[in-house]
C-alpha positions in Angstrom: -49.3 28.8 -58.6 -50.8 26.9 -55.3 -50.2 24.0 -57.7 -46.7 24.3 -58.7 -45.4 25.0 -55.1 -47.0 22.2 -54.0 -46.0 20.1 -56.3 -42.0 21.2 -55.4 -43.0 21.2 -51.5 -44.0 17.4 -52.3 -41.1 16.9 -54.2 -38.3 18.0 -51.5 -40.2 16.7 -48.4 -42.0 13.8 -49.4 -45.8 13.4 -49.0 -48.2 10.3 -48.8 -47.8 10.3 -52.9 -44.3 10.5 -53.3 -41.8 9.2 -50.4 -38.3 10.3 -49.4 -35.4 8.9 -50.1 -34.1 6.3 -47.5 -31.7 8.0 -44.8 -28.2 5.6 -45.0 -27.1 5.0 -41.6 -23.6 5.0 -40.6 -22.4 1.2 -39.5 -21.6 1.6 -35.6 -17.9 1.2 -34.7 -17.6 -1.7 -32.5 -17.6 -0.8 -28.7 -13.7 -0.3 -27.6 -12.2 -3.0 -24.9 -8.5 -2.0 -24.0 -9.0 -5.3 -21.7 -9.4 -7.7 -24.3 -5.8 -7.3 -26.1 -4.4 -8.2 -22.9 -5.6 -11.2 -22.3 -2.9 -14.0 -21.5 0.1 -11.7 -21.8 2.6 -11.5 -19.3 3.5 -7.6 -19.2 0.2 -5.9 -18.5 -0.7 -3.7 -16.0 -3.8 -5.2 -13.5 -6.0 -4.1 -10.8 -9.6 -5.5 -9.1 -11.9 -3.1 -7.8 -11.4 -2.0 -3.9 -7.6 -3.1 -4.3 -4.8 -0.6 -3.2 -1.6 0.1 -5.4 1.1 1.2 -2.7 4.6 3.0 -4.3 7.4 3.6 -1.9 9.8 5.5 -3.5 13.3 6.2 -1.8 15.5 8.5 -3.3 19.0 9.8 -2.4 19.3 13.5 -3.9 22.3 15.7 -4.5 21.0 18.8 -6.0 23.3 21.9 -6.6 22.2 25.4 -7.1 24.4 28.2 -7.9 27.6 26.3 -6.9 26.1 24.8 -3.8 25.2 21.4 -3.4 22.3 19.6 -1.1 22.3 16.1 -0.5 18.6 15.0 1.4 16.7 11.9 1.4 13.2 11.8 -0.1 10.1 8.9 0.6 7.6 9.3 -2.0 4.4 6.9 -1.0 1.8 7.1 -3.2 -1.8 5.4 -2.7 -4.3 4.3 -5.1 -7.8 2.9 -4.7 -8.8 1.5 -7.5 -12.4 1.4 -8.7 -14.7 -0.2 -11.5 -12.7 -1.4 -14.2 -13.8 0.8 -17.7 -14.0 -0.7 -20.6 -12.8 2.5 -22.9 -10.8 4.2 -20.8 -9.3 1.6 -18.0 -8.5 1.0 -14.1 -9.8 4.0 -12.6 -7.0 4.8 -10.3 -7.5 7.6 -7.3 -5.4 8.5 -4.4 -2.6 10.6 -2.2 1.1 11.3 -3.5 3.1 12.1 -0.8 7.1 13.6 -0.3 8.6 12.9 3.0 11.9 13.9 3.5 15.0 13.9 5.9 18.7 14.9 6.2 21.1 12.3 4.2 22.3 9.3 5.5 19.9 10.0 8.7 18.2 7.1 10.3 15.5 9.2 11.5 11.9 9.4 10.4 10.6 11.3 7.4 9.1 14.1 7.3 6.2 15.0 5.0 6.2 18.4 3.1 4.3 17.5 0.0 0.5 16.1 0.1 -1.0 16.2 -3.2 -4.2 14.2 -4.3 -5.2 13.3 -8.3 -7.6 10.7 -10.3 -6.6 9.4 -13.9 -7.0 6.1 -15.7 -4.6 3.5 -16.4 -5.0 1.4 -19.8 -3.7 -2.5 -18.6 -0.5 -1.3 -21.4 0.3 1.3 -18.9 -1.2 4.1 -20.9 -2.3 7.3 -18.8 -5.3 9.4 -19.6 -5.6 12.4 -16.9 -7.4 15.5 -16.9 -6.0 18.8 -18.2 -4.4 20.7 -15.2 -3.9 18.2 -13.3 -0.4 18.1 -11.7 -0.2 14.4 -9.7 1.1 11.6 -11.0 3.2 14.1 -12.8 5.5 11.1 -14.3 3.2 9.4 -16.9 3.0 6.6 -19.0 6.0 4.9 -17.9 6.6 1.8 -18.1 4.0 1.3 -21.3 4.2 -1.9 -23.0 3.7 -2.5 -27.1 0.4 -3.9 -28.0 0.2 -7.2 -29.2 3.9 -8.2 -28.4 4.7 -10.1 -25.2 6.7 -12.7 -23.7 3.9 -14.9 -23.2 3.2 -14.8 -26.8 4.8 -18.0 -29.7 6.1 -17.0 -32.8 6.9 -13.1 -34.2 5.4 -11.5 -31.8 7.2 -12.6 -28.9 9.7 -10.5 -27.1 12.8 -12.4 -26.9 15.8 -11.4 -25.0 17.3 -8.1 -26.1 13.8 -6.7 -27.9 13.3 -3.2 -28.2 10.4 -1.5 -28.2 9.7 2.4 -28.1 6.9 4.3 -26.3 5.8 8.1 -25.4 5.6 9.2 -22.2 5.4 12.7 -20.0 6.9 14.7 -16.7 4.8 17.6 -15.5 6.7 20.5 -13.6 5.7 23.1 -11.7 7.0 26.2 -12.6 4.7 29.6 -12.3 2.7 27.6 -14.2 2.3 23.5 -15.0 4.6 22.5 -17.8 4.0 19.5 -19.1 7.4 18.1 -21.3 6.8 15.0 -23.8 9.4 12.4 -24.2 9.9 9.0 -25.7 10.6 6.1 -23.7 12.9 3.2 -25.0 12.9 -0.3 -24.0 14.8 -3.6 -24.0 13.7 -7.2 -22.4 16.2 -9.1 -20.3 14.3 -12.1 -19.7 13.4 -13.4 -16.3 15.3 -12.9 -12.8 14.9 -13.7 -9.2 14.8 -10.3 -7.2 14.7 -10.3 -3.5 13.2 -6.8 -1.6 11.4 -6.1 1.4 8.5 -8.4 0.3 10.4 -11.4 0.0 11.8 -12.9 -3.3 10.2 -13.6 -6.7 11.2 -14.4 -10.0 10.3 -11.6 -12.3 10.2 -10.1 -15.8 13.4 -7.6 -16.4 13.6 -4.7 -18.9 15.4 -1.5 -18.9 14.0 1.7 -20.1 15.4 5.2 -20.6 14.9 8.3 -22.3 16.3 11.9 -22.6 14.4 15.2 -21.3 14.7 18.1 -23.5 12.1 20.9 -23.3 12.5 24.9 -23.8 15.0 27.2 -25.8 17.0 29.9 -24.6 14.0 32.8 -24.6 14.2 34.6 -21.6 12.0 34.2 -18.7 10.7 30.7 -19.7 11.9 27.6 -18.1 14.4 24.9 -19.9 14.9 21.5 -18.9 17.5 18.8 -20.4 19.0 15.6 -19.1 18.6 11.6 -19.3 16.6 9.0 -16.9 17.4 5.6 -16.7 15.7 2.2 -14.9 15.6 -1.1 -14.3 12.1 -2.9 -13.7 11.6 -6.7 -12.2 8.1 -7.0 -13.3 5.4 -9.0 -11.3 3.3 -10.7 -13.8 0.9 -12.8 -11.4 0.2 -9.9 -9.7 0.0 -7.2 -12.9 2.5 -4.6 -11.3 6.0 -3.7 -11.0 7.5 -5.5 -7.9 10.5 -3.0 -7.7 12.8 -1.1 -9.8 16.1 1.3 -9.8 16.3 4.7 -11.4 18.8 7.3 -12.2 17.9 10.8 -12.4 20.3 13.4 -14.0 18.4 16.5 -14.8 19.1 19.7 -15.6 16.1 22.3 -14.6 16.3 25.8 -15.5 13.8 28.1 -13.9 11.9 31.1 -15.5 14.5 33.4 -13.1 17.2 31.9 -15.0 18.6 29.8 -11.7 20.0 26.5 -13.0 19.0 23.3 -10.5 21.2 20.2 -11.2 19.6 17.2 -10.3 21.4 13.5 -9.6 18.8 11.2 -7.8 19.1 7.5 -7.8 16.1 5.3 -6.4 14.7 2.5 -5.5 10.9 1.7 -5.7 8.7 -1.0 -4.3 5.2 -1.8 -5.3 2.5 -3.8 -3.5 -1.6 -4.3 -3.8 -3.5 -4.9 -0.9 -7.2 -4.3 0.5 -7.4 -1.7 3.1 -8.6 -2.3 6.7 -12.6 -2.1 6.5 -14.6 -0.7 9.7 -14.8 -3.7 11.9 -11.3 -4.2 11.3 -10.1 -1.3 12.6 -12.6 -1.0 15.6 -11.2 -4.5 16.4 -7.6 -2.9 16.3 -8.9 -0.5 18.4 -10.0 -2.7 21.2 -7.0 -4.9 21.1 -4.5 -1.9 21.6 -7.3 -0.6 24.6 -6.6 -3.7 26.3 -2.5 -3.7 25.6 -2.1 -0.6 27.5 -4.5 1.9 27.8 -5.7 0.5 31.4 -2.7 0.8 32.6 -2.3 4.5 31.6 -5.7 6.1 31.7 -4.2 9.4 29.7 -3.8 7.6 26.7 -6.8 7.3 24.2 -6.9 5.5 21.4 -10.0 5.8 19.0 -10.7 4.6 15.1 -10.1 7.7 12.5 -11.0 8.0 8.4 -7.4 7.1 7.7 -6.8 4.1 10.3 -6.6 4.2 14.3 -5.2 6.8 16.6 -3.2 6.0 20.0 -3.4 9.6 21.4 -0.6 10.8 23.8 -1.7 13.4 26.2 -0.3 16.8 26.6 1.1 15.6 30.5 3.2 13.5 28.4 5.2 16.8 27.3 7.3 19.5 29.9 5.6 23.0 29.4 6.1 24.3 26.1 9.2 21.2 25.6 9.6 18.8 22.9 10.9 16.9 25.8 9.4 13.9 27.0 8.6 13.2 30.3 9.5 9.7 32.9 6.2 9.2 32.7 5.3 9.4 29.0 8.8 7.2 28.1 7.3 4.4 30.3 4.1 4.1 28.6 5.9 4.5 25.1 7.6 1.4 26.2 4.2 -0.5 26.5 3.2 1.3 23.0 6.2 -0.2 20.9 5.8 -3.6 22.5 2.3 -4.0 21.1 3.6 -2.1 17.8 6.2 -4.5 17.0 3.4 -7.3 16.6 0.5 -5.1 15.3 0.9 -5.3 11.4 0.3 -2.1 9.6 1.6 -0.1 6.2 2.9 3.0 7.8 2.7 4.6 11.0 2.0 8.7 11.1 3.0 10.6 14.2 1.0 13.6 14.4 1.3 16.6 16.8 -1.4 19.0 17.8 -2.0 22.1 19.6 -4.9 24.2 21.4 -5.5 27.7 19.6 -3.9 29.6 22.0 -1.2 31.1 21.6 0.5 32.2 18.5 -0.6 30.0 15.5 3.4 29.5 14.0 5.0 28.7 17.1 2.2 26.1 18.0 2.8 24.6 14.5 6.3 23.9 15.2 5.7 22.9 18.8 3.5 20.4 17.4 5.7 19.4 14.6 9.1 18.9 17.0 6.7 17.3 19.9 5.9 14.5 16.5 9.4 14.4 15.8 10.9 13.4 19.0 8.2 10.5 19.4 8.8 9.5 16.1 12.5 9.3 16.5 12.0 7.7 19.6 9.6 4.7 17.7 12.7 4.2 15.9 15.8 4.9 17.9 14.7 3.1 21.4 11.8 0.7 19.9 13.6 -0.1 16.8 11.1 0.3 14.6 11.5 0.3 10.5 12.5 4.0 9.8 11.4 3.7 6.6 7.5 2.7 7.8 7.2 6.0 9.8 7.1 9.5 9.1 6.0 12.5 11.2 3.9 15.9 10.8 2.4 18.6 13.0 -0.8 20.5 12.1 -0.7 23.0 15.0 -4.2 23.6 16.4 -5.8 22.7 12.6 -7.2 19.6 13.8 -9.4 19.7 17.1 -11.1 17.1 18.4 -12.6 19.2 21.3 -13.6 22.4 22.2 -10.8 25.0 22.0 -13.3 27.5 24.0 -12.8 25.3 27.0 -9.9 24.2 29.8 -10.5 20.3 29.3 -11.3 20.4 25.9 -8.1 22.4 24.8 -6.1 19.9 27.2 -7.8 16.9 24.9 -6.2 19.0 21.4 -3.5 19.5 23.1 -1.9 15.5 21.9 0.5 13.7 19.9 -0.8 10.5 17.9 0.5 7.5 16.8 -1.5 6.9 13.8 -1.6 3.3 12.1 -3.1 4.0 9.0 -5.2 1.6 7.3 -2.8 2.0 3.6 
């Protein structure tokens, strides 16, 4: 009996008499490189490690609900830093997205009500991949160019005037919860075309896209949306972006109350890569705006920050509990938009803050009207780009000194002119 089972134990797991069989290994699949298709092609997405993508996004918006219509102005800005470029997945691609907005037709600055922050991958065709959840960038995939067809390539693969190509793409919402509604994009190439904007003139690659939003049925207490969006991209190939582009937004968007929103939103967007200031580049800002003004006025301080460098205005600057500006702060203002007007910087942030004394809501709107009026003042007296400055207030959110004493609450107590570094 010892002998039989031995003899099958050998049998099934091999001994020194009798070996197993061979174990067949599977052949590996070849490591994946989304960057090697798009070598030498014209319409492919690009970024270096440490650049920034910047997308300023204006849009006029007329959006009617229950009869009544509101016409407002919107500045999306979006940020990007782009890291180590991934072989399987892509640009890693992380940053702000940002909605500022203002009354139509105003020539005021923005004002930011939406700060949201995300992380997602980019594939150089303009594929997304982002995590589950996530609601920023909640437009996706769009524009996505065909593999292997391109205007740089000879022969049947090219894409001659009036090609076509179709690919999918996505628009989360926010509802109670985030709704995410597939679509599928459809393209046509116009060839090349000079296109001036605010970063000069270039000659660039032209397509159209559009495609039609339908999501939801009519099941009560579940949202629906329906409608069409359609674009025009000028496409920077030297520098692997878009370099600007037009859109029209007519959406539908019906919420899970059953309140219809009509949306009609036309835009214009500009893209740009850049590196941001480094350390020693902003300390050296720093010490070239000390010597512009700050000896002259002693109350203002300006100091380097995480997001870029800070000329603080001093509470004295302000009447008592006033928005107003005093004789005092308007002078040095003066000096401040002199030196602004040759400083060169992406955007300019004014920011108001507050002591926590006092009740917290009315400091937060002190703060935010005391930002306002120097904002509007940048723009209005110093006639400075509306479009490169936008204002917030944060109340008493943000110290940079004791609240628990008289001269450190004075020093919170500020409004600052923020150059940020993207």
């Amino acid at each position: 009996m010892v002998t039989r089972l031995a003899i099958v134990f050998t049998v099934l797991f091999g001994s020194g008499a009798i070996s197993a069989a061979p174990k067949l290994r599977k052949a590996k699949a070849p490591p994946v490189d989304v960057f090697a298709e798009a070598q030498g092609k014209a319409l492919r997405w690009h970024f270096e490690q440490g650049e920034v993508l910047e997308l300023k996004k204006f849009s006029e918006q007329n959006i009617k609900t229950q009869g009544v219509l509101q016409k407002r102005s919107v500045f999306h800005r979006v940020l990007l830093d782009s890291g180590a470029p991934d072989n399987a997945r892509g640009f890693p691609l992380t940053g702000t997205f940002t909605s500022l907005i203002r009354n139509a037709d105003s020539k005021l600055a923005y004002s930011e009500y939406e700060n949201y922050s995300g992380s997602f991958f980019m594939k150089p065709t303009g594929e997304f991949v982002v995590a589950h959840g996530q609601y920023m960038p909640n437009i996706r995939s769009v524009p996505t160019f065909p593999e292997n067809r391109d205007p740089q390539i000879v022969g049947d693969a090219n894409l001659d005037i009036g090609a076509t190509w179709e690919s999918p793409g996505e628009e989360v919402m926010q509802f109670s919860t985030l709704v995410t509604v597939p679509f599928k994009v459809r393209y046509e190439y116009r060839g090349t075309e000079n296109i001036k904007s605010e970063e000069g003139e270039k000659n660039c690659h032209k397509f159209i896209s559009n495609y039609e939003l339908t999501y939801g049925n009519d099941e009560p207490g579940k949202p629906r949306v329906f409608g069409y969006v359609t674009a025009v991209w000028f496409w920077d190939a030297a520098q692997g972006i878009p370099y600007y582009a037009t859109e029209e937004y007519n959406v539908i968007i019906v919420n899970e109350q059953g309140v219809a929103n009509e949306f009609k939103i036309n835009s214009r967007s500009y893209y740009r890569k850049f590196k941001k200031r480094v350390e020693k580049d902003k300390i050296n800002l720093a010490s070239q705006l000390k010597e512009a003004f700050v000896q002259k006025n002693a109350d203002v301080d300006v100091r380097v920050t995480d997001t870029g460098v800070a000329i603080s205005l001093p509470d004295v600057f302000f009447d008592t509990n006033s928005a107003e500006l005093n004789k005092a702060a308007k002078k040095t203002l003066e000096q401040i938009i002199e030196t602004l007007k040759a400083t060169d910087f992406p955007h300019i942030r004014v920011r108001g803050h507050t002591d926590s004394t006092g009740d917290a809501d009315y400091n937060m709107k002190l703060s935010e009207k005391r930002a306002e009026r120097v904002a509007d003042l940048l723009i209005d007296d110093g006639e400075l780009n509306a479009d490169k400055i936008s204002f917030d207030g944060r109340g008493a959110k943000d110290p940079i000194a004791d609240n628990e004493t008289e001269e450190g609450r004075a020093k919170n107590r500020r409004v600052e002119i923020i150059l940020l570094d993207k």
